[in-house]
C-alpha positions in Angstrom: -16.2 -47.9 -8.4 -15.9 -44.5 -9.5 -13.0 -43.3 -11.6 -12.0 -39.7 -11.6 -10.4 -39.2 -15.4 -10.2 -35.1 -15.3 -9.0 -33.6 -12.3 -8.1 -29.9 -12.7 -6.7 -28.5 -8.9 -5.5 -25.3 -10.7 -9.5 -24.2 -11.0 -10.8 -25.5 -8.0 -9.9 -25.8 -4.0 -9.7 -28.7 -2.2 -11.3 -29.2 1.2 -8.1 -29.2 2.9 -7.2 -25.6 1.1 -11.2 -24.4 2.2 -10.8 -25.6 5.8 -7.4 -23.6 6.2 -8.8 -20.6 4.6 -11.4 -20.7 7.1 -9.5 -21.1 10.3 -7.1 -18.2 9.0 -10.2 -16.1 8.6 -11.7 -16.8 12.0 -8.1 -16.0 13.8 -7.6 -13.0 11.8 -11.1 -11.9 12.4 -10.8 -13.1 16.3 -7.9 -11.2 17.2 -9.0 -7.8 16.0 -12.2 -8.6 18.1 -10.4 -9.1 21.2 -8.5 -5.8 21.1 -11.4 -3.6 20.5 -13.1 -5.7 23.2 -10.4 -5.8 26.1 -8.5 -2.6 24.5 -4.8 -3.9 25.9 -3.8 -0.7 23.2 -4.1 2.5 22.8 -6.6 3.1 20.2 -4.6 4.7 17.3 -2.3 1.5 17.6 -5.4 -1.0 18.1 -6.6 1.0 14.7 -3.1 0.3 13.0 -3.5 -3.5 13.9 -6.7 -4.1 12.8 -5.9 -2.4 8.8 -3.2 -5.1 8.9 -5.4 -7.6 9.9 -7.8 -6.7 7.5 -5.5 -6.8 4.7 -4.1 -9.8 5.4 -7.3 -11.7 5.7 -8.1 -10.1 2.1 -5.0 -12.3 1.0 -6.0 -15.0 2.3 -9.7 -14.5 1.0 -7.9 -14.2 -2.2 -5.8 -17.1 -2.4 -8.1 -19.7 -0.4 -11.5 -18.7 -2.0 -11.4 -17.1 -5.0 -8.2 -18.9 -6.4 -6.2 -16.1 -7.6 -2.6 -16.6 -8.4 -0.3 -15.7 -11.0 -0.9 -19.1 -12.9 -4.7 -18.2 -13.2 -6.4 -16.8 -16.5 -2.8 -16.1 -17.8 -2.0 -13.4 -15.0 -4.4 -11.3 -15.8 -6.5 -11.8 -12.7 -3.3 -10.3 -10.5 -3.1 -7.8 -13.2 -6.5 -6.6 -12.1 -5.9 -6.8 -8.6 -3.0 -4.5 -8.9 -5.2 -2.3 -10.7 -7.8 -2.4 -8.3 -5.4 -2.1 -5.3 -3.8 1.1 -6.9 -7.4 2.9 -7.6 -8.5 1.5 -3.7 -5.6 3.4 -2.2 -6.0 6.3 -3.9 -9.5 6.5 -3.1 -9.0 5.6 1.0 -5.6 7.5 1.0 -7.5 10.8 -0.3 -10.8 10.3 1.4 -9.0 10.0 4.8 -6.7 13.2 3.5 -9.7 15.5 2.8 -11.4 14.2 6.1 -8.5 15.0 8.4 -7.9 18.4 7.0 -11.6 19.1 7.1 -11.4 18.1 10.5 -8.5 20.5 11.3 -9.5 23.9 9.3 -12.8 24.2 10.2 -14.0 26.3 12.5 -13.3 25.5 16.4 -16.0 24.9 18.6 -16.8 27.1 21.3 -16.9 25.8 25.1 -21.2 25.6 25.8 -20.7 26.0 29.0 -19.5 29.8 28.2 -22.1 30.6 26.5 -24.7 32.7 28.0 
């Protein structure tokens, strides 16, 4: 008979906590899949959908498999995620600003078919 004398949860998931991470992340991986595939949307909202999606399914990533809540290493882990949350946005928010108006100011394109 095995005894089990040190049993830390805080550190380590259970199978139970593995299996639900799982079957969130192949719902939330499943349902963007079937909109682009049957595209019910319009795009621009199918687009919308699948960012939230993909940021919920980094929460649960979080949480189920890499264990990170406010009790863990002091709070410094969410500390860190902030941090890297903040410098993410910035970084996407900008990238996508510079893209659009690059998009919009540069020069228009001419018809081919007019051309000579």
């Amino acid at each position: 008979m095995r005894s089990e004398t040190h049993v830390n949860e805080e550190g380590y998931g259970s199978r139970k906590g593995y299996l639900i991470g799982f079957a969130l992340s192949v719902v939330l991986t499943g349902i963007p899949f079937w909109l682009v595939m049957t595209m019910p949307l319009s795009p621009r909202l199918t687009a919308f959908i699948i960012m939230g999606f993909a940021a919920v399914q980094m929460i649960v990533h979080m949480f189920f498999f890499l264990h990170m809540n406010s009790r863990a290493e002091g709070g410094w882990s969410i500390m860190a995620l902030m941090f890297t949350i903040v410098i993410v946005v910035i970084a996407l928010s900008g990238s996508l600003w510079v893209m659009y108006h690059m998009n919009t100011n540069m020069m228009p394109s001419q018809d081919m078919s007019q051309m000579g």
